[in-house]
C-alpha positions as CSV (number, residue, x, y, z in Angstrom):
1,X,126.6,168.4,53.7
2,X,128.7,165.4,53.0
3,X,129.3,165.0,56.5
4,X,125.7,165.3,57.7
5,X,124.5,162.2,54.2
6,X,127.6,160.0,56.1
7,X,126.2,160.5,59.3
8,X,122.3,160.5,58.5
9,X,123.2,156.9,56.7
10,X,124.9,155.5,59.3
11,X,122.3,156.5,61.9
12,X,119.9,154.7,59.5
13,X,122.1,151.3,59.3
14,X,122.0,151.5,63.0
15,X,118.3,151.8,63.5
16,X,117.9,148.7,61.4
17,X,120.3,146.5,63.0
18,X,119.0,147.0,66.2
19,X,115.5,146.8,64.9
20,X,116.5,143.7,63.2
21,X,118.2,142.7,66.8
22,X,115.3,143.2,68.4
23,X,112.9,141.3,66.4
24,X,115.3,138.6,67.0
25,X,115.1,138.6,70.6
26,X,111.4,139.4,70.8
27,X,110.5,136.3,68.9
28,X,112.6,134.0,71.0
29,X,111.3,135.4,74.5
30,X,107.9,134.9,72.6
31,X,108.5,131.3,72.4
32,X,109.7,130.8,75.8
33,X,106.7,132.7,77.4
34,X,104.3,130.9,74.8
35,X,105.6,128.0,73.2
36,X,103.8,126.5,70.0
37,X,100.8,124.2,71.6
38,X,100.5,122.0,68.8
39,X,102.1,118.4,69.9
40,X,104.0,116.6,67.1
41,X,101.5,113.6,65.9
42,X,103.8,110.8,65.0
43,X,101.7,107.4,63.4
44,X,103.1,103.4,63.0
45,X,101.9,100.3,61.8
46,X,103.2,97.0,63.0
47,X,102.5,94.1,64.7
48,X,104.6,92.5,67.9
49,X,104.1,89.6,69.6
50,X,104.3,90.1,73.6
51,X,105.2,87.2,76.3
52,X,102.3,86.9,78.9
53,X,98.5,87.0,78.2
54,X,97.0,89.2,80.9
55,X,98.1,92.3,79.8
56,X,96.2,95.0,81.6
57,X,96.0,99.0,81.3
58,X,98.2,99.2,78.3
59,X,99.6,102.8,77.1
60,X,101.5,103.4,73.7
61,X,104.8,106.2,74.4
62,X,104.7,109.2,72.5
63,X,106.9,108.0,69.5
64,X,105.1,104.9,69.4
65,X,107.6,102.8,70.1
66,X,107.0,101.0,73.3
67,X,104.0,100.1,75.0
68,X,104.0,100.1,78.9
69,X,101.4,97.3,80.7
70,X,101.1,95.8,83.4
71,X,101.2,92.0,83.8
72,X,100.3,90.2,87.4
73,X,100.8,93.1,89.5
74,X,104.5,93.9,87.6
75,X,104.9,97.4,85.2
76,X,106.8,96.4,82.1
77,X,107.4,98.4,79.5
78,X,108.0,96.3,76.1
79,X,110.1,97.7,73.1
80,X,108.0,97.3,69.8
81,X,110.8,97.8,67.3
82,X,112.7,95.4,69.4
83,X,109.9,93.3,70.5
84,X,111.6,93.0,73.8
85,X,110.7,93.8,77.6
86,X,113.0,96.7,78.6
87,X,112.1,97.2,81.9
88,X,110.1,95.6,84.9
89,X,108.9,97.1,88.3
90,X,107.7,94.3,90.3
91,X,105.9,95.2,93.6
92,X,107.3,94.0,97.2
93,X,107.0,90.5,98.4
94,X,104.3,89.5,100.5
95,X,100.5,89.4,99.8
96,X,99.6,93.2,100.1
97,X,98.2,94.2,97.0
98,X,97.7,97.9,98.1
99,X,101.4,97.9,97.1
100,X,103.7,97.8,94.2
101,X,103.1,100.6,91.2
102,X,99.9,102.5,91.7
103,X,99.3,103.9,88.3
104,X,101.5,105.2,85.4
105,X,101.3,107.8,82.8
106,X,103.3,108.9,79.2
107,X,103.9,112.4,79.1
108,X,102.2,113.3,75.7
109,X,105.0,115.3,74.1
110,X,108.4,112.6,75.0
111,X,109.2,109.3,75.8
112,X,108.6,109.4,79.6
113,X,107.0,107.1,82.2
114,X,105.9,108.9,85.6
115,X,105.0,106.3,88.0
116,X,103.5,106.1,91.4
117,X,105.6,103.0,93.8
118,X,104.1,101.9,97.1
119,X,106.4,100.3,100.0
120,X,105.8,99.7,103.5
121,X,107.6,101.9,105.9
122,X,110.6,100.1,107.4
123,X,110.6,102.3,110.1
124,X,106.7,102.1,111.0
125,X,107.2,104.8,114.3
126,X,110.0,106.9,115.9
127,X,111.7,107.1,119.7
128,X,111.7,110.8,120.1
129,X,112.6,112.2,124.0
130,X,110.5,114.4,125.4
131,X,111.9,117.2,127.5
132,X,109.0,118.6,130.5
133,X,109.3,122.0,131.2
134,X,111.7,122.4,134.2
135,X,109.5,125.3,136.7
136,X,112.2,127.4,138.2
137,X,111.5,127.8,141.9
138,X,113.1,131.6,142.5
139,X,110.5,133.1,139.9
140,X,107.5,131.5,142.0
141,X,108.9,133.1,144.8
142,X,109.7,130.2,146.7
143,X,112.2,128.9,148.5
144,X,114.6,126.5,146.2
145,X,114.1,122.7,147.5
146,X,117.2,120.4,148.0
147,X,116.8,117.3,146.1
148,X,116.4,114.3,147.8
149,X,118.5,111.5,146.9
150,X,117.2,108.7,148.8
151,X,114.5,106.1,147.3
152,X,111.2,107.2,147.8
153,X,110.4,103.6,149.3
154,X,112.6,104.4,152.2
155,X,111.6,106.0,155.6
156,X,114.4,109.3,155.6
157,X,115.8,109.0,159.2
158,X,115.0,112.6,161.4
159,X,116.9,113.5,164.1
160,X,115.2,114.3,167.2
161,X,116.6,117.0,169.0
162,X,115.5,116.4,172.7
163,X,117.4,112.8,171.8
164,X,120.9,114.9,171.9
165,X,119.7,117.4,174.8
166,X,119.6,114.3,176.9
167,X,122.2,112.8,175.2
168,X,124.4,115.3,176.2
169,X,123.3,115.9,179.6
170,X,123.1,111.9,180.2
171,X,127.0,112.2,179.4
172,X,127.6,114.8,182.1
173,X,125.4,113.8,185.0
174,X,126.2,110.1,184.3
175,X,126.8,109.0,188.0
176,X,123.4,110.8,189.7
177,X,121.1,109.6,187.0
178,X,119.8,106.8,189.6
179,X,119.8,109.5,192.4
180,X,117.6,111.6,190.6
181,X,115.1,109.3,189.1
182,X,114.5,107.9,192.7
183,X,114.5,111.7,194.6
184,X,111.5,112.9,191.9
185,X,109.6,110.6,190.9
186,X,106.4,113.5,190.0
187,X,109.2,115.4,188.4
188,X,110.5,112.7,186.0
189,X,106.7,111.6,185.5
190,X,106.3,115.0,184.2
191,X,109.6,114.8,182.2
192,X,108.2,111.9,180.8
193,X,105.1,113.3,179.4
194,X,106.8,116.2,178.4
195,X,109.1,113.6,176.5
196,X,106.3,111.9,175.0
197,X,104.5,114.8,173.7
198,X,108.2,115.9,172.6
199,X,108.7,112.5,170.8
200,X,105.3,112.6,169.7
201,X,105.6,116.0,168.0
202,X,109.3,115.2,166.4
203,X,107.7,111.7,165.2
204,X,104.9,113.9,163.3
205,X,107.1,116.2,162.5
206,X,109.4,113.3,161.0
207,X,106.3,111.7,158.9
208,X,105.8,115.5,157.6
209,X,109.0,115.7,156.9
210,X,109.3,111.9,155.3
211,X,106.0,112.8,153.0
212,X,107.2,116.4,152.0
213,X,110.4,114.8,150.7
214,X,108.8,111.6,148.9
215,X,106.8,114.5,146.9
216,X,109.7,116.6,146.3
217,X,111.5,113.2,145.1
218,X,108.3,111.7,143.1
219,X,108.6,115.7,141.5
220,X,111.6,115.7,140.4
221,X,111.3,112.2,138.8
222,X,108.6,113.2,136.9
223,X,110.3,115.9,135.7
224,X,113.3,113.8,134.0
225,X,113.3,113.3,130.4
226,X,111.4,110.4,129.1
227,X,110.5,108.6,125.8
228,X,107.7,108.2,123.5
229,X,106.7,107.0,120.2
230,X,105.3,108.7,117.3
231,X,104.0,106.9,114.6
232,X,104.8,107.3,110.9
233,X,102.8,106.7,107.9
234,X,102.9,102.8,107.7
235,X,103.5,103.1,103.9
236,X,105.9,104.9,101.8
237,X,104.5,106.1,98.8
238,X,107.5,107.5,95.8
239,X,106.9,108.9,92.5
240,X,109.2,108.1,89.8
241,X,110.5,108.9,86.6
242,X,111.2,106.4,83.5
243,X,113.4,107.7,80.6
244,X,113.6,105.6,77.8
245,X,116.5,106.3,75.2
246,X,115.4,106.0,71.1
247,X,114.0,102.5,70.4
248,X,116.4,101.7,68.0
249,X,119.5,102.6,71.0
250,X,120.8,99.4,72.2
251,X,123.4,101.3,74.3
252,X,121.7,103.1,76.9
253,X,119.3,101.6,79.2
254,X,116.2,103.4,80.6
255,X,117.0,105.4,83.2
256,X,114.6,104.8,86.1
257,X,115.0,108.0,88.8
258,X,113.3,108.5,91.8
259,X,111.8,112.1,92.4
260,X,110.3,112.2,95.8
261,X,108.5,110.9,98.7
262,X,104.4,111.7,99.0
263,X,104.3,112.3,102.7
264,X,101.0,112.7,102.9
265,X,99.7,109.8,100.9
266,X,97.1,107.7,102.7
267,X,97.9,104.3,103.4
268,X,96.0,101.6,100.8
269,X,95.3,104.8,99.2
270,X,94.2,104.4,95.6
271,X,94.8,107.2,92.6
272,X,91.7,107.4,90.6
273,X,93.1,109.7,88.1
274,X,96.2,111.4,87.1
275,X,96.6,114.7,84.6
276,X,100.0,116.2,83.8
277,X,99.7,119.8,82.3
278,X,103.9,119.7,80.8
279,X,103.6,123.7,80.0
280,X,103.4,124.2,83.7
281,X,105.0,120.6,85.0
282,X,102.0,120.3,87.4
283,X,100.7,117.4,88.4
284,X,97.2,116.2,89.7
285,X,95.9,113.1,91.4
286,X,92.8,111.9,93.1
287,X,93.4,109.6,96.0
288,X,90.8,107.4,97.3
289,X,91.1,105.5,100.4
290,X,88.7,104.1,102.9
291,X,88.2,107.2,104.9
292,X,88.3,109.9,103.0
293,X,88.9,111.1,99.0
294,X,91.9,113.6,98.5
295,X,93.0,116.2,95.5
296,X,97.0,116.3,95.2
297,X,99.0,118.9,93.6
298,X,102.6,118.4,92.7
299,X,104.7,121.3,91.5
300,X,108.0,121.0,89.6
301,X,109.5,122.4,93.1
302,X,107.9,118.8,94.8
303,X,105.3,120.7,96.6
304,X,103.0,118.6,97.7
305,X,99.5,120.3,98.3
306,X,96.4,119.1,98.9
307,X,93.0,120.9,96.9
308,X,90.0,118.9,98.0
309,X,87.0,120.2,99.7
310,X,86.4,118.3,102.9
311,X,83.5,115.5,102.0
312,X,84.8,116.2,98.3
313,X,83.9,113.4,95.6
314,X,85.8,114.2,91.9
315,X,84.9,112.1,89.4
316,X,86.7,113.6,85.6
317,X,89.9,115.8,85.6
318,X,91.9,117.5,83.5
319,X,94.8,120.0,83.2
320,X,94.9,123.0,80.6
321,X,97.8,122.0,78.5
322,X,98.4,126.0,78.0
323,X,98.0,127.4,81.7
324,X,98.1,124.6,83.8
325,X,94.4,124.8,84.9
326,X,92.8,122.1,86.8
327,X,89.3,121.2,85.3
328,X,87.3,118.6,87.4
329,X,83.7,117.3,88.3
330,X,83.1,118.3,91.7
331,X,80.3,116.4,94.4
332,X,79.3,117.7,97.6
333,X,76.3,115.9,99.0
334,X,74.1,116.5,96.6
335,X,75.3,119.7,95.0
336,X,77.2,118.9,91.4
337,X,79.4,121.3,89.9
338,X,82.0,121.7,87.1
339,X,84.6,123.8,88.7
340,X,88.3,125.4,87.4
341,X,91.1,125.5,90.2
342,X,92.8,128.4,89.0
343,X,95.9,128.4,91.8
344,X,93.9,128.9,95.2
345,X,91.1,130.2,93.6
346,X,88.2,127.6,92.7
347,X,85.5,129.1,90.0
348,X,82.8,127.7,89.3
349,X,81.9,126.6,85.4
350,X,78.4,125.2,85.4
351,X,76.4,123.8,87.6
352,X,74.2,121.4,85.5
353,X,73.9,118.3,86.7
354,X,74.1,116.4,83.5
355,X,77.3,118.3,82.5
356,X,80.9,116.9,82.7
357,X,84.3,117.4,81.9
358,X,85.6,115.9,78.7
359,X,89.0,117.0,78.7
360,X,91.4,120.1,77.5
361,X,92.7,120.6,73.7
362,X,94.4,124.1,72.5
363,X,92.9,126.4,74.4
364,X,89.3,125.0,74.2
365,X,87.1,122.7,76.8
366,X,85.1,120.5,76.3
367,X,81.6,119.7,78.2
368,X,79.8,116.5,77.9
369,X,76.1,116.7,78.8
370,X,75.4,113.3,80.0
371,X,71.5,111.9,79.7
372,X,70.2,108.0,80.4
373,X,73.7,106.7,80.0
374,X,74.1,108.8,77.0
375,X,76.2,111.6,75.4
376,X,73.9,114.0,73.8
377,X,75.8,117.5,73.3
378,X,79.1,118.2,73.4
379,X,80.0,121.9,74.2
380,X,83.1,124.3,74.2
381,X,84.5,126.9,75.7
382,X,87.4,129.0,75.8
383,X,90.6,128.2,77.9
384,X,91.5,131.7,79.2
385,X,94.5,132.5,81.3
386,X,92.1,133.7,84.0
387,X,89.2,131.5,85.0
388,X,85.7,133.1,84.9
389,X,82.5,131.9,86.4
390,X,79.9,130.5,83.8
391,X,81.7,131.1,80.8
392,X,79.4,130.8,77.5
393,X,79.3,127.6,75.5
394,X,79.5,126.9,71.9
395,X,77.7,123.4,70.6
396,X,80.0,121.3,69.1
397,X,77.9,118.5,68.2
398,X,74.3,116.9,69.3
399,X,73.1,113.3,68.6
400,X,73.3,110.2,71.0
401,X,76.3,107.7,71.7
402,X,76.3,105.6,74.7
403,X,77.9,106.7,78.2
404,X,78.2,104.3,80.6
405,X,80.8,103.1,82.7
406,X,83.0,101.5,80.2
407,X,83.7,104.0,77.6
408,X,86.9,106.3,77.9
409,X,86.8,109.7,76.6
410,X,89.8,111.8,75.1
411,X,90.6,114.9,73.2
412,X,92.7,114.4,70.1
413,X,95.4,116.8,68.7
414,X,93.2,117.8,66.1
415,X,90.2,118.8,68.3
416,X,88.8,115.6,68.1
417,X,86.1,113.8,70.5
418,X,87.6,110.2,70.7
419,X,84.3,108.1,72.6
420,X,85.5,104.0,72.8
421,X,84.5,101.2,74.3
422,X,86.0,97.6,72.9
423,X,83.9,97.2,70.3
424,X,83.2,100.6,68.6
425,X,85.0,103.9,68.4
426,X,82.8,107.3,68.4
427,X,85.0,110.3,66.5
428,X,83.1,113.1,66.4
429,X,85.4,116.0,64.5
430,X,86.3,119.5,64.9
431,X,83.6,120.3,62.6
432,X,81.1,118.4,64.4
433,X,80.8,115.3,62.4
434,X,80.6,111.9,63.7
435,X,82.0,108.8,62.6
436,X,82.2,105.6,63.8
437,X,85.5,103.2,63.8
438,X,84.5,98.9,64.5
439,X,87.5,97.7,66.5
440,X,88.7,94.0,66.1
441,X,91.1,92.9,69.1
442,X,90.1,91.5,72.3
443,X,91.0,95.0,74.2
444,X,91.8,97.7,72.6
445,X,93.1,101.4,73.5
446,X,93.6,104.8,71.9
447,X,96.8,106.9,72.1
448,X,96.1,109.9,74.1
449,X,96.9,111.8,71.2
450,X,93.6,110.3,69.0
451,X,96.1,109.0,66.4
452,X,97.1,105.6,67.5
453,X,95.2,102.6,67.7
454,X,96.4,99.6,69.5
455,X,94.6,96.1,69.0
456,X,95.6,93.1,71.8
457,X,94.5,89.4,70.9
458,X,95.2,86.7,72.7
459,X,97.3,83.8,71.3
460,X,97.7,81.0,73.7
461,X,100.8,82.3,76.2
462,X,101.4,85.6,74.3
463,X,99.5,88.6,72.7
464,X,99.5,89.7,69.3
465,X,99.5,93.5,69.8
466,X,98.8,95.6,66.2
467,X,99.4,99.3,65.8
468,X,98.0,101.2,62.7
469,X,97.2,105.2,62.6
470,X,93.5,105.8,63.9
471,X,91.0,107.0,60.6
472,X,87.5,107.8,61.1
């Protein structure tokens, strides 16, 4: 009996240490498969004071720490604790403004700067020799031709065989050649014409002969390698990737790495919009160029794919920050839709007219139903892992703000609907309250977080840029 309690509590101490293992392991492959959602929301308030004053499309980092802008056609990016630029991408030299950096973006969850660079192509087309197929003359069945070497301007000289007959028989018969052509006169008459028709025979016979080998010749020249030119894309078109160490680092410099080439981006193309789902490191881009308007994917393996319906116009986006879902405003002709892009598979979400794509927050989406230039409901749904046609819709808020052109649109980390133009800012709440924030600089922008607010005013050379936490 004692033996059976020793091993009865040893089996027992067992069972709970791998339980207890297990647990452990469960937890941390549950955090790998699906990681906590919820971003970090970090807040400042200071004020800077930035060299140049036409700063355009300016975006606060993650931390909060350095603002990137762009200034005459250059991206800088401009340390706030330091109050120093830290890095500049100027665009080539010349007077193409097509080129240079095409748009930028923060990832929301570290102090990263993705960036689109446009170059021309230094090598604009390539010599590449082509090789005709050679036709090989035994499988045709006919008889193998020998090549002729001579120019095909030429005349090939023929030999006429009655030439040596009488050559030969001149040589011989030497001393009664002037015997005979006085005896027989009819005979050599006849000889004659029988020599004419010969020659004249032998000369067409020569001329065949002549042709047949200037084709043979013209033939095989055709048939000799020769050279063309293909043309590239006249532009290059690179993505990069900006890391920038902590603020308060004065040791290590950003590091600025290229990732890859976009083959297939059109020349004077321009991106419209770009949305980075970081759970799935998939990337999305509208291109817009002259002839044609063009959905990119890019996959963490530098895939480059192309989504877009042909006479496709997409005017919102944006990426499930959970599955990597692409949610955009589709147009064809006059057919509106709001569709998901679930992988290859396109489903379709509503197809009101008035509705559009607000953006992606933890697992909910939000639909804007647009009326008269104004925002009158604002609608949820859930974020599944697999997309379903016409999902229902929860209201989230109805009322009126206006929806025009010049308002930007953003989901906060708290569920918030951030509405701003830059004079008023529209927060309507998880809870579906609204309140409304008066903004005081000359341009002013929202982090894409919904914390942040960043005031620019103008001060002679410079700008006087002010950060303080966003409170509705």
């Amino acid at each position: 009996m004692k033996k059976l309690r020793i091993i009865a509590i040893w089996t027992l101490v067992s069972l709970l240490l791998q339980y207890a293992g297990y647990s452990y392991l469960n937890n941390k492959v549950q955090q790998v498969i699906s990681p906590d959602q919820g971003t970090k929301i970090i807040t400042t308030q200071l004020k800077a004071t930035i060299p140049g004053s036409n700063l355009t499309n300016v975006q606060v980092s993650y931390a909060k720490d350095y603002l990137a802008y762009t200034e005459d056609g250059t991206l800088k990016v401009f340390n706030l604790q330091k109050q120093k630029v830290v890095f500049e991408k100027a665009p080539p030299s010349g007077n193409d403004k097509t080129l240079g950096v095409l748009t930028y973006q923060w990832l929301p969850d570290r102090n990263t700067l993705l960036y689109f660079y446009a170059k021309k192509n230094p090598n604009p087309y390539t010599l590449v020799t082509v090789y005709p197929k050679q036709t090989d003359p035994q499988s045709s069945g006919q008889t193998p031709k020998t090549t002729v070497q001579t120019p095909t301007t030429s005349e090939p000289k023929t030999e006429d065989p009655n030439e040596k007959a009488n050559s030969k028989t001149n040589d011989k018969t030497t001393g009664k050649s002037s015997t005979n052509t006085n005896t027989n006169s009819n005979t050599n008459t006849n000889t004659t014409n029988s020599n004419s028709n010969s020659n004249s025979n032998s000369n067409s016979n020569s001329n065949s002969n002549s042709n047949s080998a200037a084709k043979d010749t013209t033939k095989e020249q055709s048939a000799k390698p020769y050279t063309v030119k293909r043309y590239n894309n006249p532009q290059l078109t690179e993505l990069y990737s900006l890391d920038l160490p902590d603020s308060n680092d004065d040791s290590t410099a950003p590091d600025d790495r290229f990732n890859q080439t976009i083959d297939n981006f059109p020349a004077g193309g321009k991106i419209e919009e770009l949305v980075v789902s970081t759970f799935t490191n998939l990337m999305y881009l509208t291109v817009k160029s002259e002839k044609s308007e063009l959905l990119l994917e890019i996959d963490v393996m530098k895939n480059v794919k192309t989504l877009s319906k042909s006479g496709e116009s997409i005017d919102n986006m944006a990426a499930s920050d959970r599955y990597g879902t692409l949610y955009l405003d589709s147009k064809v002709g006059y057919n509106h839709e709001v569709v998901a892009l679930d992988g290859s598979k396109r489903v379709t979400i509503s197809k009101q007219n008035n509705d559009q794509i607000l953006g992606i927050r933890d697992g909910n989406v939000y639909i804007g139903e647009i009326e008269n230039n104004h925002l009158i409901r604002v609608k949820t749904a859930n974020d599944p892992n697999h997309v379903t046609s016409n999902p229902s819709f929860n209201t989230l808020w109805e009322g009126s703000i206006p929806y025009d052109d010049s308002v930007r649109t953003l989901i906060g980390a708290n569920g918030q609907v951030v509405v701003y133009d830059n004079q008023t800012a529209n927060i309507i709440s998880n809870k579906g309250k609204l309140s409304e924030v008066q903004l005081k600089g000359d341009e002013n922008y929202v982090s894409v977080d919904g914390a942040e607010l960043v005031q620019l005013t103008k001060n002679g050379d410079s700008t006087l840029a002010e950060l303080q936490p966003l409170k509705s």
